[in-house]
N, CA, C and O atoms as a GROMACS GRO file, in nm:
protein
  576
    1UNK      N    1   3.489   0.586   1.795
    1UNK     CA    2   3.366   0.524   1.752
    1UNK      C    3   3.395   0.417   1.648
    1UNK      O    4   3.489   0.445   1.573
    2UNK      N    5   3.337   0.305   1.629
    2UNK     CA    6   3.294   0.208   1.562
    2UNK      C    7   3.229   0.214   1.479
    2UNK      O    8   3.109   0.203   1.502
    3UNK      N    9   3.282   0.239   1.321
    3UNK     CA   10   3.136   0.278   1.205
    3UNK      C   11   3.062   0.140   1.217
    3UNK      O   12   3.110   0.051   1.288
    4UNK      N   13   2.947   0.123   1.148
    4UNK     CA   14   2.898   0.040   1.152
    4UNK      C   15   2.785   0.043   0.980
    4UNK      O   16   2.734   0.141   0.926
    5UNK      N   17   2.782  -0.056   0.952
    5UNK     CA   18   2.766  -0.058   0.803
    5UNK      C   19   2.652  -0.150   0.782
    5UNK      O   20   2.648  -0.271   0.802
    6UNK      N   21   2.534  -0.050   0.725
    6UNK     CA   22   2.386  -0.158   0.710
    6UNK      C   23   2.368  -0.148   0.565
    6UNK      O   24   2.386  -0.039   0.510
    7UNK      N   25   2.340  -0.236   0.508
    7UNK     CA   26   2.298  -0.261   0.361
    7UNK      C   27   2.152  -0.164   0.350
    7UNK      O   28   2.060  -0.176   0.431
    8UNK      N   29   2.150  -0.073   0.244
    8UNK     CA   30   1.987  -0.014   0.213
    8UNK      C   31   1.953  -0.078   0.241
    8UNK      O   32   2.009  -0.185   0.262
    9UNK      N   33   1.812  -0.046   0.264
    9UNK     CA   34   1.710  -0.130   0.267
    9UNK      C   35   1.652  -0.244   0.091
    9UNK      O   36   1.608  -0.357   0.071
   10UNK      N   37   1.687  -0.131   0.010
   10UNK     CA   38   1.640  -0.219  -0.149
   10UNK      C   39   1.760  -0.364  -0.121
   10UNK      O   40   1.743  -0.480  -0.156
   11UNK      N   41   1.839  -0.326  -0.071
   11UNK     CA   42   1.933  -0.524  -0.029
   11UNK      C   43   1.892  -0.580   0.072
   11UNK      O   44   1.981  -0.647   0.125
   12UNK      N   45   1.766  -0.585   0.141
   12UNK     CA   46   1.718  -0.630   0.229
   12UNK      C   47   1.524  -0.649   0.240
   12UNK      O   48   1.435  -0.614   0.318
   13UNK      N   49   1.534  -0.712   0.136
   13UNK     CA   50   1.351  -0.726   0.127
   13UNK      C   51   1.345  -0.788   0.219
   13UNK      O   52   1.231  -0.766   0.259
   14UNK      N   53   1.416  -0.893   0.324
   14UNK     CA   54   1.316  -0.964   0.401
   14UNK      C   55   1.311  -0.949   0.548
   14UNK      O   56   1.284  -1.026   0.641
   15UNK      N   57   1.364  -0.757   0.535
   15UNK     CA   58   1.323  -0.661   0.653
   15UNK      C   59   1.249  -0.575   0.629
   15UNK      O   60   1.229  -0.493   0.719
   16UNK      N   61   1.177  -0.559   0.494
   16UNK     CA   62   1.069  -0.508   0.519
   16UNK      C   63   0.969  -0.496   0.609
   16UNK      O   64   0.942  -0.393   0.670
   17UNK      N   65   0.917  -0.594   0.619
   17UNK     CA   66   0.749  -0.621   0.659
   17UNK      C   67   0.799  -0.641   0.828
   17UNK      O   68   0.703  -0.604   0.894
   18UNK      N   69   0.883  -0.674   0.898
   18UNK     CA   70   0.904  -0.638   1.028
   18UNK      C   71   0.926  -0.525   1.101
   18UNK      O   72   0.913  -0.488   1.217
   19UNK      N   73   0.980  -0.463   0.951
   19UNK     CA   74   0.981  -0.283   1.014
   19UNK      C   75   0.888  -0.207   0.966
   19UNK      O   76   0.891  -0.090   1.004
   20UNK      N   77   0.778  -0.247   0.870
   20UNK     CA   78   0.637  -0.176   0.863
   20UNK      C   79   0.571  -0.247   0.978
   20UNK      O   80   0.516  -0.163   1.049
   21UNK      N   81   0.554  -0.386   1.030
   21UNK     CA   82   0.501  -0.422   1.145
   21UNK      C   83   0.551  -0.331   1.264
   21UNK      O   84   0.459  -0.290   1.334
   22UNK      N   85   0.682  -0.289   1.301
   22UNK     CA   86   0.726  -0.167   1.390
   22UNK      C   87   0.635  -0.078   1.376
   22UNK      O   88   0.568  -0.057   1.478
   23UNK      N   89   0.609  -0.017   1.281
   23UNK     CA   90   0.614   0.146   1.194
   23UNK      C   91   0.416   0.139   1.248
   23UNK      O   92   0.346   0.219   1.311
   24UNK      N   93   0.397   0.044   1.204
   24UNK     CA   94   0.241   0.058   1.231
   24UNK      C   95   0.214   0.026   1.409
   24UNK      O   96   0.137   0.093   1.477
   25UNK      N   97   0.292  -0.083   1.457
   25UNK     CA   98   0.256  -0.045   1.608
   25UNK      C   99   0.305   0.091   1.655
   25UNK      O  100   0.225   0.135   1.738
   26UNK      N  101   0.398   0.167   1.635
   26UNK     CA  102   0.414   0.281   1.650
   26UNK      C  103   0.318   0.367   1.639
   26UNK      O  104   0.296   0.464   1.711
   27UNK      N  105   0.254   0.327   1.538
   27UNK     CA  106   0.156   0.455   1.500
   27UNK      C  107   0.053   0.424   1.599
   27UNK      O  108   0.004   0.516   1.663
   28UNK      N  109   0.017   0.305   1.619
   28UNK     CA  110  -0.134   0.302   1.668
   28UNK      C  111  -0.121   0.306   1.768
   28UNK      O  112  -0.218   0.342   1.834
   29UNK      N  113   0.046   0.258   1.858
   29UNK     CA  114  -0.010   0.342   1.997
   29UNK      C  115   0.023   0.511   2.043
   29UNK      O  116   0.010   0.564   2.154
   30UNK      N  117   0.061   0.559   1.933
   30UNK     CA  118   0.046   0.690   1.921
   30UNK      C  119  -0.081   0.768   1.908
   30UNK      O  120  -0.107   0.879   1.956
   31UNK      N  121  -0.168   0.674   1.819
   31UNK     CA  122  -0.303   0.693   1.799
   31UNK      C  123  -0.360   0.629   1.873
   31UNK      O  124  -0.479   0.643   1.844
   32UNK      N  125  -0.347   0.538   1.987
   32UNK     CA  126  -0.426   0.472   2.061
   32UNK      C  127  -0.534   0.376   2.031
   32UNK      O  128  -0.625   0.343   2.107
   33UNK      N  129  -0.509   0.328   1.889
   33UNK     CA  130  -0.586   0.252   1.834
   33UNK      C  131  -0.528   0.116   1.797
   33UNK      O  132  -0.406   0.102   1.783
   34UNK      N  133  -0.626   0.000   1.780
   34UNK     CA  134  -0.537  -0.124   1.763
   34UNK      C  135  -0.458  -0.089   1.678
   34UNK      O  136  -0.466   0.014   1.612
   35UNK      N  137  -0.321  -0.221   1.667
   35UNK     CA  138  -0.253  -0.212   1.595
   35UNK      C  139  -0.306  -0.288   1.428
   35UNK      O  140  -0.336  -0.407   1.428
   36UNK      N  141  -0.312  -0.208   1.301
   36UNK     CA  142  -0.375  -0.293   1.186
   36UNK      C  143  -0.298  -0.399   1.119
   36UNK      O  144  -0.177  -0.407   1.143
   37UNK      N  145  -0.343  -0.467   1.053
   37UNK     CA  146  -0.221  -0.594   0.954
   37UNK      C  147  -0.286  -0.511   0.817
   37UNK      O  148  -0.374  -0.433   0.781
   38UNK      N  149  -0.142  -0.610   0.762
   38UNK     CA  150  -0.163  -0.521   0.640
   38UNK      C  151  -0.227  -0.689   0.526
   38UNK      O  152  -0.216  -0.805   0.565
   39UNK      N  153  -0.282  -0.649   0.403
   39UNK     CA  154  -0.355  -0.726   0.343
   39UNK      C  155  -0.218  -0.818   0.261
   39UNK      O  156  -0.103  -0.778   0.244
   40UNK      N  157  -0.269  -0.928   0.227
   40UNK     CA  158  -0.100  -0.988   0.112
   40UNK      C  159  -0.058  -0.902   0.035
   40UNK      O  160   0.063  -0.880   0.031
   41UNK      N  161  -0.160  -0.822  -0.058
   41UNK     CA  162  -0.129  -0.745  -0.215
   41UNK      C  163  -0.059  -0.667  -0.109
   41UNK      O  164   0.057  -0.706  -0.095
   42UNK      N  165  -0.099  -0.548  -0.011
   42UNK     CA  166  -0.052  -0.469   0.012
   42UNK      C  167   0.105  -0.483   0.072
   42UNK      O  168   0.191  -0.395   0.072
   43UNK      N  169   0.116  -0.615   0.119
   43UNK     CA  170   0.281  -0.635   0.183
   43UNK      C  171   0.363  -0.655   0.055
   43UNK      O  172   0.481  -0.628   0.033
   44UNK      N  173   0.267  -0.711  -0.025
   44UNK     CA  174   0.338  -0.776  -0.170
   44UNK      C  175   0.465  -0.634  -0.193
   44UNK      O  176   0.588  -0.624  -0.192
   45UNK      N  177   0.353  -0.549  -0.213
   45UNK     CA  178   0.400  -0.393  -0.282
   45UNK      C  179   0.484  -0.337  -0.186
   45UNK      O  180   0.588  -0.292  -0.235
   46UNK      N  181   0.477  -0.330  -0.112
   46UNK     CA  182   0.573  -0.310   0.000
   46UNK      C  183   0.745  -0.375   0.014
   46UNK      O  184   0.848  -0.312   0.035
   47UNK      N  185   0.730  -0.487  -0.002
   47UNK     CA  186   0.801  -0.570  -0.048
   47UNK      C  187   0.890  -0.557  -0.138
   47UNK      O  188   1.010  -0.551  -0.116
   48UNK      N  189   0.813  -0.551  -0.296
   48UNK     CA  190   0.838  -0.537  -0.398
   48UNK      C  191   0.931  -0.388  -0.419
   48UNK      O  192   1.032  -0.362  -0.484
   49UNK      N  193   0.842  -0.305  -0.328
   49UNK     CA  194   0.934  -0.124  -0.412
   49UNK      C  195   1.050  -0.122  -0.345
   49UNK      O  196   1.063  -0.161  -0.229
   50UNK      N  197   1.156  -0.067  -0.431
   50UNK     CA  198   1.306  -0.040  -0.408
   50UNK      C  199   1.340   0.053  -0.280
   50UNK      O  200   1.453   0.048  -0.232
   51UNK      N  201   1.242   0.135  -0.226
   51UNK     CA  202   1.308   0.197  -0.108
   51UNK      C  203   1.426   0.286  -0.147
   51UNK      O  204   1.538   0.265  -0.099
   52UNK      N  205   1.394   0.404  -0.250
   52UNK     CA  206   1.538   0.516  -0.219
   52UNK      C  207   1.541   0.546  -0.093
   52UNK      O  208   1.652   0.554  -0.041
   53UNK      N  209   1.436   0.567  -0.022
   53UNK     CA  210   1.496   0.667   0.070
   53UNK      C  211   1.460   0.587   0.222
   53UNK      O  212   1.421   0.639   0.327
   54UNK      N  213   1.488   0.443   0.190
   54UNK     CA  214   1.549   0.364   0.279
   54UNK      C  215   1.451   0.370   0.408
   54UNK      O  216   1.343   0.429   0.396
   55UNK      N  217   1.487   0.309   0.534
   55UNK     CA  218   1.355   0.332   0.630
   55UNK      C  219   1.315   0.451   0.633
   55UNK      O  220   1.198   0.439   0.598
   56UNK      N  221   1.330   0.538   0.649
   56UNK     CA  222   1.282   0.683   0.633
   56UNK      C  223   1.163   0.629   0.648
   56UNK      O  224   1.089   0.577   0.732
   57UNK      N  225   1.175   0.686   0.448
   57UNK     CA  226   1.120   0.664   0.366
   57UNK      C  227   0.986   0.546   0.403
   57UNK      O  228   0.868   0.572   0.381
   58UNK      N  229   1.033   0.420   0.459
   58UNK     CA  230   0.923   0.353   0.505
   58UNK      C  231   0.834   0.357   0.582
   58UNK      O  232   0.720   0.311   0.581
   59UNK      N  233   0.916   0.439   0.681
   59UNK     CA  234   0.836   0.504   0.816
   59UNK      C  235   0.728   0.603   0.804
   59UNK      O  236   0.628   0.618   0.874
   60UNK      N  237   0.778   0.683   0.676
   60UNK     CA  238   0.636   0.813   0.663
   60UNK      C  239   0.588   0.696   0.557
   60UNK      O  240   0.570   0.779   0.468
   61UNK      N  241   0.562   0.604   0.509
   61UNK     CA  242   0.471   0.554   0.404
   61UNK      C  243   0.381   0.497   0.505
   61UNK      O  244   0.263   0.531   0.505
   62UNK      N  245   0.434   0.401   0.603
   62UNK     CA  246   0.326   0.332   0.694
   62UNK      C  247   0.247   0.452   0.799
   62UNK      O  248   0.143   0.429   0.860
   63UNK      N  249   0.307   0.557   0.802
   63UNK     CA  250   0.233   0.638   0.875
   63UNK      C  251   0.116   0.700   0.793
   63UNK      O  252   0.017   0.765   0.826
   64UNK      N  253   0.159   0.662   0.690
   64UNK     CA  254   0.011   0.764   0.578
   64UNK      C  255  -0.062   0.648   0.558
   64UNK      O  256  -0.175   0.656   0.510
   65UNK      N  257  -0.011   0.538   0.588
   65UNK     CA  258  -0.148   0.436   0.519
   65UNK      C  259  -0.176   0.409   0.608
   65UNK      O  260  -0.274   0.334   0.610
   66UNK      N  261  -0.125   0.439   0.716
   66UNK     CA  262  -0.212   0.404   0.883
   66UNK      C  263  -0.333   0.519   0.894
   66UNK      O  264  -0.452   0.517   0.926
   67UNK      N  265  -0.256   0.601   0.859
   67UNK     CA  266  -0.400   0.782   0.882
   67UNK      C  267  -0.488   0.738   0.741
   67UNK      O  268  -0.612   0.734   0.740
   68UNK      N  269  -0.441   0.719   0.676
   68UNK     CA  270  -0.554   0.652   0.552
   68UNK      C  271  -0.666   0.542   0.587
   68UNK      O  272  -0.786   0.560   0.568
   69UNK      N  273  -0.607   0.421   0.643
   69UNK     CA  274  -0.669   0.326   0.676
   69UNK      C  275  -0.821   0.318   0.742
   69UNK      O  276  -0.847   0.331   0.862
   70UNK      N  277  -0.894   0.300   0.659
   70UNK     CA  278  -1.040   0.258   0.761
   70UNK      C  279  -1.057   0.087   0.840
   70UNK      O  280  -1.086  -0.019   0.784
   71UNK      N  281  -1.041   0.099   0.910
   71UNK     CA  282  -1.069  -0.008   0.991
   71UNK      C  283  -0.913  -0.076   1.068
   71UNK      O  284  -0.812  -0.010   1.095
   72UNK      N  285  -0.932  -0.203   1.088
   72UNK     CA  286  -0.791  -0.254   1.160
   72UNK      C  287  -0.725  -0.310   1.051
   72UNK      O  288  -0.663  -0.412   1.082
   73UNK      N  289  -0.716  -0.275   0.913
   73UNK     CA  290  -0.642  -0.352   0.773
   73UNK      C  291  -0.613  -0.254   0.703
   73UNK      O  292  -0.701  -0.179   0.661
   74UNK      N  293  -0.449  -0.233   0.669
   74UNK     CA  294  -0.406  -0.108   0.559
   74UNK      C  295  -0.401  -0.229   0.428
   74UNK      O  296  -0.356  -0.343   0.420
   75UNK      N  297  -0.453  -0.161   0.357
   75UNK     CA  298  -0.497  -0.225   0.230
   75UNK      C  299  -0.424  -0.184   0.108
   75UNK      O  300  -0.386  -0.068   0.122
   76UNK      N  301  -0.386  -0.237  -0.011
   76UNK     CA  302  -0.348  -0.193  -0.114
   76UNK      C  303  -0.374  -0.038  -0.139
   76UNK      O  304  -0.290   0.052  -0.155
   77UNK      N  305  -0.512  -0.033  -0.139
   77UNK     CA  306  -0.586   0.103  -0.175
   77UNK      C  307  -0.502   0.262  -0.084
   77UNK      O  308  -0.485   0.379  -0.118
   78UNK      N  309  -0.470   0.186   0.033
   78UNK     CA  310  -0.389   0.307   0.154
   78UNK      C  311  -0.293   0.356   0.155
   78UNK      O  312  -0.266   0.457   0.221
   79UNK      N  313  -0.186   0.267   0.046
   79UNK     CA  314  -0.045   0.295   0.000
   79UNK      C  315  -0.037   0.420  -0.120
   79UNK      O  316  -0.122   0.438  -0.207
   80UNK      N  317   0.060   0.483  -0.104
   80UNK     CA  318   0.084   0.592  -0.145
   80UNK      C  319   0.072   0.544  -0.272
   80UNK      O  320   0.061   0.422  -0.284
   81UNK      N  321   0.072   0.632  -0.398
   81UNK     CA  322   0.077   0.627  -0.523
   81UNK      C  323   0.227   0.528  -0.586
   81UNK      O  324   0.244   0.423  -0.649
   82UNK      N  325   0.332   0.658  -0.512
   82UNK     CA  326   0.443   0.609  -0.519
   82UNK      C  327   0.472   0.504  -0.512
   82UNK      O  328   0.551   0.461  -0.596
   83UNK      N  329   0.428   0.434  -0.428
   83UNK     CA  330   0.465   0.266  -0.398
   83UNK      C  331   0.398   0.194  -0.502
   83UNK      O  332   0.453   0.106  -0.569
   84UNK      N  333   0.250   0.242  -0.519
   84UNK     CA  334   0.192   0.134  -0.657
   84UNK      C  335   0.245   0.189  -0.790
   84UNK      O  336   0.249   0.110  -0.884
   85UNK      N  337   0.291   0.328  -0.813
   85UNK     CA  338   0.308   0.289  -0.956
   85UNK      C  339   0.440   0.282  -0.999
   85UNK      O  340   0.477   0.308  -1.113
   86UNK      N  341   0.527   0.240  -0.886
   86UNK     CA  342   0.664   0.231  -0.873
   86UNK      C  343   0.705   0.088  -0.948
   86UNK      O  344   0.628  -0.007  -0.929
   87UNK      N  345   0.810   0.068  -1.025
   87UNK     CA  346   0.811  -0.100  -1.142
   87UNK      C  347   0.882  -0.164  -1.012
   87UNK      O  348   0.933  -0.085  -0.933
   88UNK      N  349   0.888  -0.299  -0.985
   88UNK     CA  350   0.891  -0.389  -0.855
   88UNK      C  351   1.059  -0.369  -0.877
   88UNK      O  352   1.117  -0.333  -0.980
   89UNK      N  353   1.107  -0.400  -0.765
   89UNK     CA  354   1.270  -0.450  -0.732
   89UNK      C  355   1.332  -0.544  -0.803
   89UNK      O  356   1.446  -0.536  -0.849
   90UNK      N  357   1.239  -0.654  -0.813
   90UNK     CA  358   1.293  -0.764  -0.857
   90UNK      C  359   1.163  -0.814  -0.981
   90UNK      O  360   1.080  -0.900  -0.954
   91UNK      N  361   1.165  -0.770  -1.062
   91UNK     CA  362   1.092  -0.844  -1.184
   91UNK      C  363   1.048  -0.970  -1.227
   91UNK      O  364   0.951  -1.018  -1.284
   92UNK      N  365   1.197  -1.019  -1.157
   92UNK     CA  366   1.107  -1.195  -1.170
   92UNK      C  367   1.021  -1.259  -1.030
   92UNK      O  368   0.941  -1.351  -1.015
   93UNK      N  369   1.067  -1.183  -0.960
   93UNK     CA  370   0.978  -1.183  -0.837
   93UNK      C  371   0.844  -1.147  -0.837
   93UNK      O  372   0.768  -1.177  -0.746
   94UNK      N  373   0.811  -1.083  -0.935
   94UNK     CA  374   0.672  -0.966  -0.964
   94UNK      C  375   0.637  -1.065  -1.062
   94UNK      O  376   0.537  -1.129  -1.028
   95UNK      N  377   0.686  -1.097  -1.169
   95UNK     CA  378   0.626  -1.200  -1.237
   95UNK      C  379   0.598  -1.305  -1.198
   95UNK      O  380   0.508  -1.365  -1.258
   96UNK      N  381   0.658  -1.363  -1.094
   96UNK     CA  382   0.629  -1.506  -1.052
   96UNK      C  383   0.509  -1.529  -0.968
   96UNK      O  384   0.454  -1.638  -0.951
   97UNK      N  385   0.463  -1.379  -0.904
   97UNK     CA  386   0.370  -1.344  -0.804
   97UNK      C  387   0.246  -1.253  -0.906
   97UNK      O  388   0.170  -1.162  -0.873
   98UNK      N  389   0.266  -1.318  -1.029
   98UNK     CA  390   0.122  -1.235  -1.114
   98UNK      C  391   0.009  -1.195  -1.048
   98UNK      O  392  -0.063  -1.267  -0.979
   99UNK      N  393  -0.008  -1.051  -1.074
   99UNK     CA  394  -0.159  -1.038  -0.982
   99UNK      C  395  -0.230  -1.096  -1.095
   99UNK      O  396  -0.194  -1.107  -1.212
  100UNK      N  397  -0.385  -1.149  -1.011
  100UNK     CA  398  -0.522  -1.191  -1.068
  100UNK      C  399  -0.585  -1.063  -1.117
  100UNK      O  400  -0.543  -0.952  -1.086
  101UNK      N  401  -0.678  -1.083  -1.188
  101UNK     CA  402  -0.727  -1.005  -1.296
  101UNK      C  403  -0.840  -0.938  -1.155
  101UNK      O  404  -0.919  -0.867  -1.218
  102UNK      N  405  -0.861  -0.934  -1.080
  102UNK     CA  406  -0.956  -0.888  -0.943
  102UNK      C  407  -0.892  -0.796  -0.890
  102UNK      O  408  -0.949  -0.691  -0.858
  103UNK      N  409  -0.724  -0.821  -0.863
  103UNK     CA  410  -0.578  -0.748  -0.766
  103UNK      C  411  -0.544  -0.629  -0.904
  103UNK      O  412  -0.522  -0.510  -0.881
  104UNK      N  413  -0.545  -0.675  -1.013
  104UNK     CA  414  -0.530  -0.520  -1.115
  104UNK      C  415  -0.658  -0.426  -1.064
  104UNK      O  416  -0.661  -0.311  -1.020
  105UNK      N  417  -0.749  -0.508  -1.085
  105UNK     CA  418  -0.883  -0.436  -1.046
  105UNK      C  419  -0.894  -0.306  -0.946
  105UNK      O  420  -0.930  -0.189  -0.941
  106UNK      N  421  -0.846  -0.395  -0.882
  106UNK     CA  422  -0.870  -0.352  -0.718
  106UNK      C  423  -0.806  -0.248  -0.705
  106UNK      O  424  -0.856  -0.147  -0.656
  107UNK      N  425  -0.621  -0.255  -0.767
  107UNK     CA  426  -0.548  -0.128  -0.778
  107UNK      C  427  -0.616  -0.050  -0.845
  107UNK      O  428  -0.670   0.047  -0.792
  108UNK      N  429  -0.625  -0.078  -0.972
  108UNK     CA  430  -0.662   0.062  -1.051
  108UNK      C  431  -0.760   0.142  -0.977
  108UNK      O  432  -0.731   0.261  -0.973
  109UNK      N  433  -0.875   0.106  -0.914
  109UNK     CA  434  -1.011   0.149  -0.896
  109UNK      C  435  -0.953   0.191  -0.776
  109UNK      O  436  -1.046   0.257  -0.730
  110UNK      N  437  -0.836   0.200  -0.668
  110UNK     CA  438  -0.806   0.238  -0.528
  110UNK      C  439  -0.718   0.356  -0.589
  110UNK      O  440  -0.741   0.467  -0.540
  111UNK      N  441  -0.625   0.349  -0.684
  111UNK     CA  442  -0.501   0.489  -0.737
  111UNK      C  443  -0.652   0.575  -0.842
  111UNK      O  444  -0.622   0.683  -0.892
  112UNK      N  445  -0.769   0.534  -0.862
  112UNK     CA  446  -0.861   0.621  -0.921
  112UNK      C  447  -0.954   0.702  -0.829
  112UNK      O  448  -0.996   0.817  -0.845
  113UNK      N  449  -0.978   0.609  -0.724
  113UNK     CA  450  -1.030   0.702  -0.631
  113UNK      C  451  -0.974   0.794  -0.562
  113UNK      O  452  -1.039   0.886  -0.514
  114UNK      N  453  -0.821   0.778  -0.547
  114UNK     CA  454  -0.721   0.891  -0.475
  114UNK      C  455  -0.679   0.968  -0.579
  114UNK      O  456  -0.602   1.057  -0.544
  115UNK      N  457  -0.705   0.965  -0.699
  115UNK     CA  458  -0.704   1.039  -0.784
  115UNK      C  459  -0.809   1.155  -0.801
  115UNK      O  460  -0.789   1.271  -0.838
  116UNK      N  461  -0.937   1.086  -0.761
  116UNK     CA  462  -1.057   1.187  -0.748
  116UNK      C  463  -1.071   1.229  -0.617
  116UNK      O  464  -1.178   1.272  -0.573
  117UNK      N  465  -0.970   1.218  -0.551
  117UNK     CA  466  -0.981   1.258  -0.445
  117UNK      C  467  -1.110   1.197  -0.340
  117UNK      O  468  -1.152   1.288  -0.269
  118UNK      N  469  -1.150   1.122  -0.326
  118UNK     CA  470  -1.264   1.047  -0.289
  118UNK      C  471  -1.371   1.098  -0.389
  118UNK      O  472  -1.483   1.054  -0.363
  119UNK      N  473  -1.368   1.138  -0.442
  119UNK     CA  474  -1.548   1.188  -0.525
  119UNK      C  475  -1.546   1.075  -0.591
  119UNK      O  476  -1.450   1.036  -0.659
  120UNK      N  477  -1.717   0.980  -0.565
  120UNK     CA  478  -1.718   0.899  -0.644
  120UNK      C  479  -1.785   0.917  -0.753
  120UNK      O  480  -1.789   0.815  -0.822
  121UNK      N  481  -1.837   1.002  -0.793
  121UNK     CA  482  -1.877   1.075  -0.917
  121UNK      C  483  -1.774   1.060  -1.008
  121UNK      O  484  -1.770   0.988  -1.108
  122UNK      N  485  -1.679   1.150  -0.957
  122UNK     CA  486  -1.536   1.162  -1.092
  122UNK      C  487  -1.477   1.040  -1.083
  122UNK      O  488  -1.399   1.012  -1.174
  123UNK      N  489  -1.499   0.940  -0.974
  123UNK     CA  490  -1.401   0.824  -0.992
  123UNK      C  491  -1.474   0.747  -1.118
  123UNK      O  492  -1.423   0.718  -1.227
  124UNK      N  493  -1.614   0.723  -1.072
  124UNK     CA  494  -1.683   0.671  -1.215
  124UNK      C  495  -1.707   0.674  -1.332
  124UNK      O  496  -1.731   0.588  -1.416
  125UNK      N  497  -1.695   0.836  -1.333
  125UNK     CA  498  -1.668   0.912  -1.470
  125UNK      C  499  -1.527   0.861  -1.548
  125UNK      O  500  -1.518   0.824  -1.665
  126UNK      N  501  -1.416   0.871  -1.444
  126UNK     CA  502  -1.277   0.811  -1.476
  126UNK      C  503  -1.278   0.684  -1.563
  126UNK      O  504  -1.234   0.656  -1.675
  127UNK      N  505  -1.364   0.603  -1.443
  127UNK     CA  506  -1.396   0.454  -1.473
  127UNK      C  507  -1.429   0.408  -1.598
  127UNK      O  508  -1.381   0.310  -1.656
  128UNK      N  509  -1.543   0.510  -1.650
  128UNK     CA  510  -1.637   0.488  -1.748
  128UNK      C  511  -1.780   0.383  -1.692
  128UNK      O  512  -1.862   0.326  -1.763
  129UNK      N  513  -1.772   0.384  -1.542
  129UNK     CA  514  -1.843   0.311  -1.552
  129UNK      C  515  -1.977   0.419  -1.441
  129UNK      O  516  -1.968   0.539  -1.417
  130UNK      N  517  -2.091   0.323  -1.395
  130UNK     CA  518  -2.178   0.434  -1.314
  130UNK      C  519  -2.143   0.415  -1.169
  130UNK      O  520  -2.078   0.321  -1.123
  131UNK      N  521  -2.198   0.522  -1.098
  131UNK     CA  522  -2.148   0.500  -0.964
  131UNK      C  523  -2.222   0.393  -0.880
  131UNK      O  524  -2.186   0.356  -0.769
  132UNK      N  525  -2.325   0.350  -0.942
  132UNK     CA  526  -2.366   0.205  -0.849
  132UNK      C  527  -2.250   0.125  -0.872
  132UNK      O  528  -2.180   0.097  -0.775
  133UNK      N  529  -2.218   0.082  -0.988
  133UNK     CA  530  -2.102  -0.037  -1.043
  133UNK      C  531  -1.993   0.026  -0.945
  133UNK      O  532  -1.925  -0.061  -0.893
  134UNK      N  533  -1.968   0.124  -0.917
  134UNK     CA  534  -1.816   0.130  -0.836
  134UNK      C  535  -1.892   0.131  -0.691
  134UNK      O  536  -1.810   0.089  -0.609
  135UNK      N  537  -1.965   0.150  -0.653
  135UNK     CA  538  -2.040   0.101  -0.543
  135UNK      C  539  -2.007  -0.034  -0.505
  135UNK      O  540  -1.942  -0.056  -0.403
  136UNK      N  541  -2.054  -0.138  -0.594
  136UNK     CA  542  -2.032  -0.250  -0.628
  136UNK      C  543  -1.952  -0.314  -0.631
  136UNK      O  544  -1.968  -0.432  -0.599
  137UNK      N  545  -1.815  -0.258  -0.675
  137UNK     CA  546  -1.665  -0.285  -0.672
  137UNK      C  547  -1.627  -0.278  -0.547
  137UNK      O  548  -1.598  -0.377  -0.481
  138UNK      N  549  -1.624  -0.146  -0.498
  138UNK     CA  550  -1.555  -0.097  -0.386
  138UNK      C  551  -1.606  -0.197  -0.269
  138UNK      O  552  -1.522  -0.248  -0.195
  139UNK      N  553  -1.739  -0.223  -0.253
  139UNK     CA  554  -1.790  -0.350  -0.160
  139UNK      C  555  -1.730  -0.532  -0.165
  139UNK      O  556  -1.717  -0.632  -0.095
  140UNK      N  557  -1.706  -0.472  -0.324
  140UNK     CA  558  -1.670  -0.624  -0.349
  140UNK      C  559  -1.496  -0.646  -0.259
  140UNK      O  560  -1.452  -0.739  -0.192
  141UNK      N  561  -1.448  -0.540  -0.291
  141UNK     CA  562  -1.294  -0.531  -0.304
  141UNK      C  563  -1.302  -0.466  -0.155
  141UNK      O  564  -1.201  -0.397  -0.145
  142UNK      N  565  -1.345  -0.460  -0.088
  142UNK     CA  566  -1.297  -0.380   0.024
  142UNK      C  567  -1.243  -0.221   0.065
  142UNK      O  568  -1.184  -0.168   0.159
  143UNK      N  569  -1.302  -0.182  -0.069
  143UNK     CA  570  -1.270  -0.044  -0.059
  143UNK      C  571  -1.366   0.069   0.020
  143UNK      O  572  -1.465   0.128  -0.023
  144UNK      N  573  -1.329   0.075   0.091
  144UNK     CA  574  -1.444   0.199   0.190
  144UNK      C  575  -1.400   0.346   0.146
  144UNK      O  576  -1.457   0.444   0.194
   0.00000   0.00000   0.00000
């Protein structure tokens, strides 16, 4: 046999997003449902996290934000915890790509609702704010 020698995946960001594009047609014709795209923030993060545990590892992430996903778009909000509160690969890469004060938003209020487990009661309570206002958000931001 012929070993054969692949760089992790954390030395290869710009095979990410072709092998979550795999990972999700996989899923959906497993599930028989279109295949979804994923949103910018959400490839961003994707992108961005180091990958210990290499495609694996990528393969069960796109499969949970595919079973997460409402509609034909896995969204920031669908990605595991792990991936958002993971510090980026490349730092100046993450800085150069500043999220907008809307994309913090959007995270916090998506890792708060999977925090409350969908209750939007406790997410608002979390929030400090009322549950019309996260009503409000979640419509604004695309959060279902």
């Amino acid at each position: 046999m012929l070993p054969i020698s692949v760089a992790p995946l954390r030395e290869r960001p710009e095979d990410v997003l072709p092998l979550a594009r795999y990972f999700m047609k996989h899923a959906a014709a497993t599930a028989r449902r279109p295949t979804p795209s994923l949103t910018r923030d959400a490839s961003a993060a994707l992108r961005d996290y180091a990958w210990p545990g290499n495609v694996r590892e990528l393969g069960h992430v796109i499969s949970r934000a595919f079973d997460a996903a409402r509609g034909d778009t896995i969204t920031l909000g669908d990605l595991p915890n792990e991936i958002l509160e993971a510090p980026a690969l490349d730092p100046e890469r993450a800085l150069a790509r500043r999220p907008t004060l809307d994309d913090v938003e959007r995270r916090y209020i998506a890792a708060t609702l999977r925090h409350a487990r969908g209750s939007q009661t406790e997410a608002a309570r979390l929030l400090g704010i009322s549950r019309k206002a996260l009503w409000e958000k979640r419509k604004r931001y695309g959060l279902n």
